[in-house]
C-alpha positions in Angstrom: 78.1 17.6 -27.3 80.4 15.9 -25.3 80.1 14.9 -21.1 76.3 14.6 -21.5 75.9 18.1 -22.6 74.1 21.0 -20.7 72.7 18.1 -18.5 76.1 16.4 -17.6 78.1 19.2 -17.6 75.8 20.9 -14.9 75.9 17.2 -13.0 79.4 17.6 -12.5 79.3 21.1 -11.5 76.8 20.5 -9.0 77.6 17.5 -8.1 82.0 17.4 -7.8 81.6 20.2 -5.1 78.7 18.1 -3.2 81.3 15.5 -3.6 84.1 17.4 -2.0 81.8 17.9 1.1 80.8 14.6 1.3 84.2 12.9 1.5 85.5 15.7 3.9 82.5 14.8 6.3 83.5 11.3 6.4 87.4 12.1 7.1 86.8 14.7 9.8 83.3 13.6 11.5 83.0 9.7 11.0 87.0 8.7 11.0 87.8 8.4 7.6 84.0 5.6 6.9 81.2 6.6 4.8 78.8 9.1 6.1 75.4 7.1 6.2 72.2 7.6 8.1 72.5 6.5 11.6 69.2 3.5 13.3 66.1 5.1 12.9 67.6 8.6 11.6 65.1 9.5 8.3 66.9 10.2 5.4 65.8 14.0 5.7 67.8 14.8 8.7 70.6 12.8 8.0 71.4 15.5 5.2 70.0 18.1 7.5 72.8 16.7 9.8 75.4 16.9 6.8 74.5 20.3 6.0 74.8 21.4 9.8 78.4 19.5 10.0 79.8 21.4 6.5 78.1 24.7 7.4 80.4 24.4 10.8 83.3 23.0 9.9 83.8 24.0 6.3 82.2 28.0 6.2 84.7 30.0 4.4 86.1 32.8 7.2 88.2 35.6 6.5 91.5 33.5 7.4 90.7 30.8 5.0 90.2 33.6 2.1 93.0 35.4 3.6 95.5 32.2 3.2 94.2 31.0 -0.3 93.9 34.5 -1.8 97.3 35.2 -0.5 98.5 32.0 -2.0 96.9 32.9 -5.3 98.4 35.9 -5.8 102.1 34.8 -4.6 102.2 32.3 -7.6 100.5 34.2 -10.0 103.8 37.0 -9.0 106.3 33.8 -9.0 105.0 33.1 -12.5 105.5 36.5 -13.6 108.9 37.2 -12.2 110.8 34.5 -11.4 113.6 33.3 -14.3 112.3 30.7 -16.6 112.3 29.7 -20.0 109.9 30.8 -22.9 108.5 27.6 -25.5 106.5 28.2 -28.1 103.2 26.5 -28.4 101.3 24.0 -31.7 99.9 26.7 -34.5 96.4 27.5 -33.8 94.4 27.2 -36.8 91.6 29.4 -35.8 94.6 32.0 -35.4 95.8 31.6 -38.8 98.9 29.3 -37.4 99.8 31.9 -34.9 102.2 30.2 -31.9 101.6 31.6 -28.6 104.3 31.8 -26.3 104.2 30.0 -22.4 106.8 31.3 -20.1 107.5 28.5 -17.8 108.9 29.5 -14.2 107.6 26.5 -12.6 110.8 25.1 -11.2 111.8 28.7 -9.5 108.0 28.7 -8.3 108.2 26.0 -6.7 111.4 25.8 -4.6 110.5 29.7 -3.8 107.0 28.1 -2.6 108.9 25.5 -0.5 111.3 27.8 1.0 108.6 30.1 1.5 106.2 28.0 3.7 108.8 26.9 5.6 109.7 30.3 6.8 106.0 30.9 7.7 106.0 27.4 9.4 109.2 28.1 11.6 108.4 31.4 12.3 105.0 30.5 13.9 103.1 33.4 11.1 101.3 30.8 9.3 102.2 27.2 11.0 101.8 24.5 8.0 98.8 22.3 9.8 96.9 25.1 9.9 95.9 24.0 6.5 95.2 20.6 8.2 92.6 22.8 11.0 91.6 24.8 7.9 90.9 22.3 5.2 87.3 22.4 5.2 86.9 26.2 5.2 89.9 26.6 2.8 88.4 24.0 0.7 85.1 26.2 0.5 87.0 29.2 -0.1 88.7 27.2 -3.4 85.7 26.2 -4.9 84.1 29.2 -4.4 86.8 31.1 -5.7 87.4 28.7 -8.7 83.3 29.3 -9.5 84.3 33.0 -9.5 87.5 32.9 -11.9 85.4 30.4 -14.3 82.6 33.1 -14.7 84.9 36.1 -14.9 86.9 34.4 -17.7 83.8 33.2 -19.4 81.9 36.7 -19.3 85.7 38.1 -20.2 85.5 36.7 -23.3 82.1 36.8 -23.9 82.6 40.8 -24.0 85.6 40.7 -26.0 84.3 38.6 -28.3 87.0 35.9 -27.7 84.8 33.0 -27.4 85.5 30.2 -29.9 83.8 27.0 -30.4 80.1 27.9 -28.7 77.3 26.1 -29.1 75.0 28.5 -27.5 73.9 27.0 -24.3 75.5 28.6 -21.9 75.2 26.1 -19.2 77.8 23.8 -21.5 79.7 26.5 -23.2 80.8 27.4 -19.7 81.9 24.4 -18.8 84.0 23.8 -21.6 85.5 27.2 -22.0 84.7 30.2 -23.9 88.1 31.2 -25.2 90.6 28.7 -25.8 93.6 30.5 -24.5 92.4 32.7 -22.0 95.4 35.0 -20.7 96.0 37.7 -18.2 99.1 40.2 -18.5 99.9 38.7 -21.8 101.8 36.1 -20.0 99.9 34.1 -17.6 98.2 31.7 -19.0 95.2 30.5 -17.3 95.9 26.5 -18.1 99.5 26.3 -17.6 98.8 28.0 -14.0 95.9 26.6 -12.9 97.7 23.0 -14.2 100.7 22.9 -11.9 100.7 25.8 -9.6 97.4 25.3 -8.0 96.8 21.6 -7.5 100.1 20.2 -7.3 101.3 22.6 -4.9 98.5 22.8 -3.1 98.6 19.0 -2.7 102.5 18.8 -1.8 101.7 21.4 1.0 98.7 19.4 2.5 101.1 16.1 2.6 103.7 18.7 4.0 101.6 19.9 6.8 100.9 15.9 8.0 104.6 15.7 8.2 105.0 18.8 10.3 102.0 17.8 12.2 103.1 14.2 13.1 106.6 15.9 14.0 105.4 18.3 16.3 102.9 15.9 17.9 105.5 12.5 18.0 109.0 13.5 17.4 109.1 11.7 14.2 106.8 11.5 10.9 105.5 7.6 9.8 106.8 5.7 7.2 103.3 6.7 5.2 103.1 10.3 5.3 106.6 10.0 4.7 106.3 8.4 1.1 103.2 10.1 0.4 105.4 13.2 1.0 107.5 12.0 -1.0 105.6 11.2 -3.7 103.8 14.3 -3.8 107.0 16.2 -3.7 108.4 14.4 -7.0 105.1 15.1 -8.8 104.8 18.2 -7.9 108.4 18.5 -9.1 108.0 16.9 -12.1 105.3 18.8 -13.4 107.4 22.0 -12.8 110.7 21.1 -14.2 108.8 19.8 -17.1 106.5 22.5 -17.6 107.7 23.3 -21.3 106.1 20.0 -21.9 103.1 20.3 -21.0 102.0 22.4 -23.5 101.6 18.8 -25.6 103.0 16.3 -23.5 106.6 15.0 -22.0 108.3 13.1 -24.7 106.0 13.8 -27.6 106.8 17.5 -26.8 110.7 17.2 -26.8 110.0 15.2 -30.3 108.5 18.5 -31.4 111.6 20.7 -30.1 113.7 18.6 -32.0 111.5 18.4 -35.2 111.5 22.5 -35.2 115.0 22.8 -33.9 113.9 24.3 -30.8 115.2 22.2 -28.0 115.9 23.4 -24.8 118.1 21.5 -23.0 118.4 21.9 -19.1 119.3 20.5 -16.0 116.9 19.8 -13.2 116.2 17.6 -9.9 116.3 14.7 -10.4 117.6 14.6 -13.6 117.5 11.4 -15.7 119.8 10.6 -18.7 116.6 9.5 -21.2 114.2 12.0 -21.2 114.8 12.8 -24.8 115.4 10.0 -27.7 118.0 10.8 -30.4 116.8 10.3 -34.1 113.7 9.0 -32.9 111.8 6.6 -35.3 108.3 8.5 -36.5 105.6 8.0 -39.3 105.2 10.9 -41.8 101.4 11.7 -42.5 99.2 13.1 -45.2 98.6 16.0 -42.8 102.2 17.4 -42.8 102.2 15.7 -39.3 105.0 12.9 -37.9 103.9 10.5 -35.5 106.7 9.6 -32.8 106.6 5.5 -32.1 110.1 5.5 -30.2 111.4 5.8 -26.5 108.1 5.1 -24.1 105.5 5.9 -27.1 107.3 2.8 -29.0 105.7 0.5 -26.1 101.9 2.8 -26.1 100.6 5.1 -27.5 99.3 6.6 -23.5 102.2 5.6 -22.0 102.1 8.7 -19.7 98.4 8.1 -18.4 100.1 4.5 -17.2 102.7 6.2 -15.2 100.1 8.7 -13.8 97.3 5.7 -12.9 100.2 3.8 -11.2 101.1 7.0 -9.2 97.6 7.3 -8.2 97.3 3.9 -6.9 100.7 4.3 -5.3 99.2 6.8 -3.1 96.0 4.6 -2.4 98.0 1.6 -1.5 100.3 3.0 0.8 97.2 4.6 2.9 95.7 1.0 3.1 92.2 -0.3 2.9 90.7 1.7 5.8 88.7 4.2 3.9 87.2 4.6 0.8 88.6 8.4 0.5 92.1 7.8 -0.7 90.8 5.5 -3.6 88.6 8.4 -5.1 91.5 9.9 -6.6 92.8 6.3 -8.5 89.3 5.5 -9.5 88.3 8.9 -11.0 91.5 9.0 -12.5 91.0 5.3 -14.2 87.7 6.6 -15.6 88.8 10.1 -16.6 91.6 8.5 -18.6 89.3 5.9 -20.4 86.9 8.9 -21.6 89.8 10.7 -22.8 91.8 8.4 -24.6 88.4 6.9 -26.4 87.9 10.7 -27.6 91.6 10.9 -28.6 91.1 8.2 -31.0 88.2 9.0 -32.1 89.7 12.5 -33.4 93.0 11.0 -34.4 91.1 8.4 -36.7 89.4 10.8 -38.4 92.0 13.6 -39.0 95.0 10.8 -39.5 93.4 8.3 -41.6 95.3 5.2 -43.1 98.4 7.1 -41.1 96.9 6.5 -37.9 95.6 2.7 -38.7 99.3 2.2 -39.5 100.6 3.7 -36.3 97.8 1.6 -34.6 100.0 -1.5 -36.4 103.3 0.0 -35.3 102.5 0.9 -31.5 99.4 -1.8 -31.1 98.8 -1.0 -27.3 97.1 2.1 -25.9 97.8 2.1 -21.9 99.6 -1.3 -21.1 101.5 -3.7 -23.4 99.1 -6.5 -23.2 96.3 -7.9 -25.7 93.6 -8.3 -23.9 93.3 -4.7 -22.5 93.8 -3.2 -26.0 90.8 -5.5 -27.6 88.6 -4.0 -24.2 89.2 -0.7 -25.4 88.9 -1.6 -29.0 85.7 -3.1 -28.6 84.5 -0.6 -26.3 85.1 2.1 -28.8 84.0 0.4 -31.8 80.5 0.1 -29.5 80.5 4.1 -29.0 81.2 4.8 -32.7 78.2 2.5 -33.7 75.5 4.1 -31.3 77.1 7.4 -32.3 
C-alpha cells in the first residue's frame, strides 16, 4: 500500500481539511502570521478559540452552497455542450485494450466562464469579491461537497461492481479510487473535470476578485495581484487549451498523436510555434512501447513538473516573505512531485527493463539538468527500494 496505507491515507483526509482551516484563520484573523496560543492562553482554548473563529467565519450558509453548487453545475453543462474536440485515451488493459474517449471543451469553458463572471460582476447579481467575503464559508461548502462526490462515486461503483484494484480496506480503497474511470453521462469524466474546471478556475476567479476588489477600493489594481492575475489566467489557460494532453501529458501526448496518426492540430491563446517536435528521436522497447527523448524530454525526463514547481514559486515570490501561506502551495508541490516521480521510476524500472536503464543513459536528469540533483534522487530511491 502506498501513502502510508489505511493510516496515511485517513491522515491526509483528516488532516488537509484541518489544514485548509488553519491557514484561512491565519489570513483572515491574525493578518496573514501563524495562528499560535496567545501569553498564558492554555493550549485547550486556544483550539477552542480556533474552532469558535472557523465555526463563524467559515459555516457553510445557503449563499455559499448556492454559489458553488451553481458553479458546479454551469461547468459540468459547459463540458457537455460547448464545441470541443474528442481524443482518444492509452488502452486499458483491464478493459481488454478498450480506448475511452475524453471530449475536451475546456477552452470554450473557460472564456464562457470569464465572460460569464464578468456579467454577474458588472451587473451587481453576484459581484466577484464576494468570493473574497465568502471564502471561508465557500471553502467549507467545497470540501464538504468534494467528501460527498468522493463517497457517491465510491458507493457508485461499489454497486455496479466497477471497482478495480481494491485491497479491501475501505478506509484506503476510498482514497485511491474505486473505479478507475469513473464517468457520468457517458461523457464527463470525473478526472478531466475535477482536473481543470474546478481548481484552476476556481483559482483564476479568486485572483480575479482581488483585482476587482483593489479596483473598486483604489482606482487601480497593484503590480502583485496584477501578475498573480496574470499568472493564474495563463495556467488556467494552459490547462484548457491543452486539455487533449492531459490525458498523458503535454509533449509526450502529441508524441502519441503522431505515433497513432491522430494529431489534432489547433490554434489557441497564446499559441507557440514548438509545442510539437517533428520526427522526434525515441527508444523502441521490448513492450511494444517508444520512449520520446526529444524537444523538452531530451533535457529530463520531468521536465513538466520543473515548469510547474517554478510557476509555484513564481507565485510565492511575488507575494513576498510576509506570510507563511503563499509558500504552502510551492512546498507541497516540491514534495508531491518527489513522491511521484520516485514511484514513476519505480514502475518504469520494472515494466521497461534494460529499455528504461538505456533511456536513463540517454535523458540522465529527472527534474533539472544538473548532476548533483539527479545523484539525490538516485540515492534517495535506491534507499526506498532497499528497505522495501
Amino acid at each position: 500500500m502506498e501513502f502510508g496505507g489505511p493510516f496515511g491515507v485517513s491522515a491526509m483526509m483528516v488532516g488537509f481539511p484541518l489544514l485548509m482551516y488553519y491557514m484561512w484563520i491565519g489570513a483572515t484573523y491574525y493578518e496573514g502570521h501563524l495562528p499560535l496560543p496567545g501569553k498564558g492562553q492554555s493550549t485547550s482554548d486556544f483550539f477552542h478559540q480556533l474552532g469558535i473563529m472557523a465555526y463563524d467565519g467559515a459555516f457553510p450558509h445557503l449563499r455559499a452552497w448556492t454559489a458553488y453548487w451553481s458553479f458546479f453545475l454551469f461547468e459540468a453543462v459547459c463540458y457537455i455542450y460547448l464545441p470541443g474536440i474528442s481524443v482518444l485515451g492509452k488502452p486499458l488493459p483491464h478493459e481488454g485494450g478498450k480506448q475511452l474517449t475524453y471530449y475536451c471543451s475546456g477552452l470554450w469553458s473557460f472564456y464562457t466562464t470569464i465572460v460569464a463572471a464578468t456579467a454577474l460582476h458588472l451587473t451587481g447579481v453576484y459581484p466577484l469579491y464576494t468570493i473574497l467575503d465568502d471564502f471561508g464559508p465557500l471553502m467549507s461548502v467545497a470540501i464538504i461537497s468534494g467528501f460527498l462526490v468522493s463517497i457517491a462515486a465510491y458507493v457508485s461503483a461499489l454497486y455496479r461492481g466497477a471497482q478495480h484494484r481494491m485491497t479491501g480496506n475501505h478506509v484506503y480503497d476510498f482514497f485511491m479510487g474505486a473505479e478507475l474511470n469513473p464517468r457520468i453521462f457517458g461523457i464527463l469524466d470525473f478526472k478531466m473535470f475535477f482536473e481543470v474546471r474546478l481548481p484552476w478556475y476556481i483559482l483564476f476567479l479568486v485572483s480575479y476578485a482581488a483585482a476587482a476588489r483593489q479596483y473598486e477600493q483604489f482606482g487601480y489594481v497593484t503590480g502583485e495581484v496584477a501578475f498573480v492575475t496574470m499568472a493564474h489566467f495563463l495556467y488556467a489557460n494552459a490547462c484548457a487549451k491543452g486539455e487533449e494532453c492531459i490525458v498523458t501529458t503535454c509533449q509526450k501526448n502529441r508524441f502519441r498523436q503522431q505515433e497513432r496518426g491522430k494529431l489534432i492540430e489547433r490554434n489557441a491563446f497564446p499559441q507557440l510555434p514548438w509545442q510539437t517536435v517533428e520526427n522526434p528521436k525515441v527508444i523502441k522497447t521490448k513492450t511494444g512501447d517508444s520512449i520520446l527523448v526529444d524537444g523538452w524530454y531530451g533535457y529530463a525526463r520531468k521536465i513538466h513538473y520543473t515548469m510547474d514547481l517554478y510557476f509555484a514559486l513564481s507565485w510565492g515570490l511575488i507575494t513576498g516573505f510576509g506570510s507563511p501561506f503563499p509558500w504552502f502551495y510551492p512546498a507541497f508541490f516540491a514534495a508531491m512531485i518527489t513522491h511521484r516521480a520516485l514511484r514513476d521510476i519505480q514502475r518504469c524500472e520494472e515494466k521497461y527493463g534494460k529499455d528504461w536503464q538505456e533511456y536513463k543513459r540517454r535523458v540522465p536528469y529527472l527534474f533539472i539538468p544538473v548532476s548533483y540533483h539527479q545523484k539525490f534522487l538516485e540515492v534517495r530511491l535506491a534507499t526506498e527500494l532497499t528497505s522495501a
